[in-house]
N, C-alpha and C positions, 0 to 999 in steps of 0.2 A: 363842546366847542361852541362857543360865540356865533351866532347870524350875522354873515355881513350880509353887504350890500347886494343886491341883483346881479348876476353876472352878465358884463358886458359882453365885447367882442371875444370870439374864438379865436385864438391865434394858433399857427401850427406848433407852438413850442404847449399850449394846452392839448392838442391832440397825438403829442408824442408821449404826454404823458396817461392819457386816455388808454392807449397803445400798452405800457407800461403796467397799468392798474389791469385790463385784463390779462396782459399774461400771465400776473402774477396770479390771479385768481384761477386761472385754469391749471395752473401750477402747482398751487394749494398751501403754497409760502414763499417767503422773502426767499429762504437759502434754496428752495429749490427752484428758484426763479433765477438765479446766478447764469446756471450755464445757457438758460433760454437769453437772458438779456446781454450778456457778455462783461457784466459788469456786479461788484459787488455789496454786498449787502446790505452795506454803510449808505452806497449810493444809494440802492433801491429804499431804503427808507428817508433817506432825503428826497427823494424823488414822489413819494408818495405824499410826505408832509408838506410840499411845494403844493400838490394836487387839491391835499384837503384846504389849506391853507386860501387857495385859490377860488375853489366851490365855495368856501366856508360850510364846510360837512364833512364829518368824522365818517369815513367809509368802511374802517374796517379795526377789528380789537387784533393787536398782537403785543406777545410776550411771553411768559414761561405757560400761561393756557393754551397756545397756540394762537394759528390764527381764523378770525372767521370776519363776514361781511355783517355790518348794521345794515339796519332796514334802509338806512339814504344810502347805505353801499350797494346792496340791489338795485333802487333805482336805477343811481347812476352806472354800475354797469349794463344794468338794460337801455338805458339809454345812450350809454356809449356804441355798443354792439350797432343799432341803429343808424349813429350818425358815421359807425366809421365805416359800416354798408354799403353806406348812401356812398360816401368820397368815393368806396372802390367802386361802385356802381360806374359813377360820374366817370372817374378814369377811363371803362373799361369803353364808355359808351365814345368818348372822347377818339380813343384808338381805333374805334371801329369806324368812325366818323373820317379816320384817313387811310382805311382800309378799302372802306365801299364810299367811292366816290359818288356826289347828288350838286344837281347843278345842269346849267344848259351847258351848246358845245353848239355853238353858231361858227361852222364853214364855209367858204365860198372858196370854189374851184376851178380854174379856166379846164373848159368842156376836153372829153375826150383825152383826160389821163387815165381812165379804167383800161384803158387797151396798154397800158405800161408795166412790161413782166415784172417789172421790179418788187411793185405792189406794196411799197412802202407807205401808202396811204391808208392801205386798206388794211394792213395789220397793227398800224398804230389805233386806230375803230376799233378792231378786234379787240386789242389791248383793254381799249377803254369801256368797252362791253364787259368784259371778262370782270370787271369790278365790282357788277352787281346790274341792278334795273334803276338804281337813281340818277340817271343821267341820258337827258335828253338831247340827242345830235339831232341838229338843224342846219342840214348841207342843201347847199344851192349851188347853181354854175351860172356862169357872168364872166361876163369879159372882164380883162386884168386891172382895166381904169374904174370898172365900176366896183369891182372888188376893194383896191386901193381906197377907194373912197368909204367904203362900208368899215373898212379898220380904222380909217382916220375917225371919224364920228362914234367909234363905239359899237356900230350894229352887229359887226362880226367882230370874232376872238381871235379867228388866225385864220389867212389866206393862201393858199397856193396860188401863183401870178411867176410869169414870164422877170429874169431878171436882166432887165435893160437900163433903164435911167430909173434907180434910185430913190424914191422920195425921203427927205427929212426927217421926217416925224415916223418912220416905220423902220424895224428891224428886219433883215432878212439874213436866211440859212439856206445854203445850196442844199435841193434836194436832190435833183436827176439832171442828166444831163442828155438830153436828148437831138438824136441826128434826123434831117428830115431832105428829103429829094424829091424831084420833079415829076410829078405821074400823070401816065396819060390814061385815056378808057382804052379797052379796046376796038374799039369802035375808030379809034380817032389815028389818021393817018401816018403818026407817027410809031404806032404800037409796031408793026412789023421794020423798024429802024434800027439797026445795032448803034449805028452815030448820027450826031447832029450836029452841024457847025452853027456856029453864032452867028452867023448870016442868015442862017434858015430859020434862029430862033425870036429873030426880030420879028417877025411873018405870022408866028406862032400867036393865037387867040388864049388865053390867061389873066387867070384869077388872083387878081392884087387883092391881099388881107388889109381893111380898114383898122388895121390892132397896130398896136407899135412894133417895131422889127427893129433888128439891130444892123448896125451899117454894111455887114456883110450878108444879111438875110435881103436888104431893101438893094444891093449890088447885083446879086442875080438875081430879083423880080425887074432890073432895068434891061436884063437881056430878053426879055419877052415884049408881047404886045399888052399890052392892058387893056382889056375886054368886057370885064366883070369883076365887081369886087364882093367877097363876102366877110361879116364879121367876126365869124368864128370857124375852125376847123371842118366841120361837120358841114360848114353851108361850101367850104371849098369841097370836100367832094360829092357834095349833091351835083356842083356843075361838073365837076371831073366827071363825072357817071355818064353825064349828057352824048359824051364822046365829042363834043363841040370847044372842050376847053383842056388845057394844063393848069396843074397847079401843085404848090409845093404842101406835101403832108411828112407829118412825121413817121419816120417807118413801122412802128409798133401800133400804128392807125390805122393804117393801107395794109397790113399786112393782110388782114381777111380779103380784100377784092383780090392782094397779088396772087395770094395761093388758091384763087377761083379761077383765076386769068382775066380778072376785067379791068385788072389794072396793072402797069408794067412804070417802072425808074426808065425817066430819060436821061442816056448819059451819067451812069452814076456817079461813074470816079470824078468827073468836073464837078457836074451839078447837085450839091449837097452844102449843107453849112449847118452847124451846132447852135443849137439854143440851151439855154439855164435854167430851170425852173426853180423858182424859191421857197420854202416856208416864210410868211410874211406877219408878223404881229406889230401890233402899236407900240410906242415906244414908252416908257415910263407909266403901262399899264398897270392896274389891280393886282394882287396876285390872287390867281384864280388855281384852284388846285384842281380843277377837270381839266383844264386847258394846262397845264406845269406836267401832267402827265401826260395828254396827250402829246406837248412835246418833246417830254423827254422819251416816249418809246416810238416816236417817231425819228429821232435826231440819235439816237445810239443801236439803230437796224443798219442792218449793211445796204450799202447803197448796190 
């Protein structure tokens, strides 16, 4: 057969026929290559003469001597065996690649949701651990405006933040929904009280949150005195603890002082009111497959 030209590009209609040419060789003929390829005989020898045709090399003798491989048919199936290795290599390493997730996991969290039974944060981590050791979380806590901000610029992948007023450019998913009421120390005049009129609770020294609230969270901090403000959860019960102040925490926060007794709900059935918490990402982001799973085994856990 004639030398042609160098062989160009490998196309996959060249590598099915690569495919083809060894089975047939492991075969050890055309006709008994039939029921391996599913197809017949006539084809498989069109299929080979396409092959040769293509390489420009005579691969293999058949006819009433049987069949056997020329020395470029060795090659080429040794070199075939090789490159179709390699593909399955590549495939296999490809699969594994969205099997064991690599990659950072930049969070920011408004403080003091570990104390929330629910624990939907912390098994979607789980999750994300469970994938292997390529993937680096980098959780921080901040306030809900500085978080917002950290999604908008990119520094963070996804936020948990308070859902009140909305921003534009950010996605949000209800994640919990959490209740919170007015607690005193025990220390503080009010702990031995079954009620308290709203006349008494104008009087009352309390810790307005500098964070955003939502108009019936900011309605009953108007029934108290404002005294002390802190920025975050944590700094409202450092002054509760004081015995010197009220202040409003969420009940899965205070639970530890309740069940110590250094901390008691004033007035529960009144004073209480519901907050949202959100999962929060940017909008028209990357798609990032550490963070695609981390939401999706965070957003299909039961709440």
């Amino acid at each position: 057969m004639a030398k042609r030209n160098p062989l160009g590009q490998v196309s996959d209609f060249d590598l099915r026929l690569l495919r083809l040419f060894k089975t047939i060789v492991e075969c050890g003929s055309f006709s008994a290559a039939e029921g391996s390829l599913g197809i017949s005989r006539s084809a498989i020898s069109q299929h080979m003469s396409d092959l040769e045709k293509r390489l420009g090399l005579r691969l293999c003798q058949r006819g009433r001597s049987g069949f056997a491989l020329t020395d470029e048919g060795r090659d080429i199936l040794r070199a075939s065996e090789t490159v179709l290795a390699a593909i399955e290599g590549f495939r296999s390493e490809v699969n594994l690649m969205h099997q064991q997730l690599r990659g950072d996991l930049n969070i920011g969290i408004v403080n003091n949701l570990v104390t929330e039974p629910r624990m939907r944060i912390t098994q979607a981590l789980k999750s994300i651990r469970q994938q292997g050791d390529g993937v680096m979380v980098n959780l921080s806590m901040s306030t809900p405006g500085d978080i917002e901000r950290k999604l908008l610029d990119g520094h963070l992948h996804v936020g948990v933040v308070p859902l009140i007023t909305p921003l534009s450019g950010l996605d949000y998913n209800l994640l919990y929904e959490e209740r919170s009421y007015l607690y005193c120390n025990n220390e503080h005049p009010l702990f031995q009280r079954d009620a308290v009129s709203n006349d008494e609770l104008r009087s009352v020294n309390a810790v307005i949150p500098s964070y955003r609230m939502t108009a019936e969270a900011i309605g009953l901090h108007q029934l108290v005195s404002g005294a002390a403000t802190a920025s975050d959860r944590e700094g409202i019960a450092f002054l509760i603890l004081t015995g010197s102040y009220v202040g409003f925490l969420p009940d899965h926060f205070a639970q530890s002082w309740v069940s110590r007794g250094l901390m008691k709900a004033i007035a529960p059935e009144r004073l209480q009111f519901d907050s949202r918490l959100a999962i929060a990402t940017r909008k028209g982001r990357r798609q990032n497959l550490v963070l695609d799973h981390f939401l999706a085994a965070l957003l299909t856990m039961n709440g």
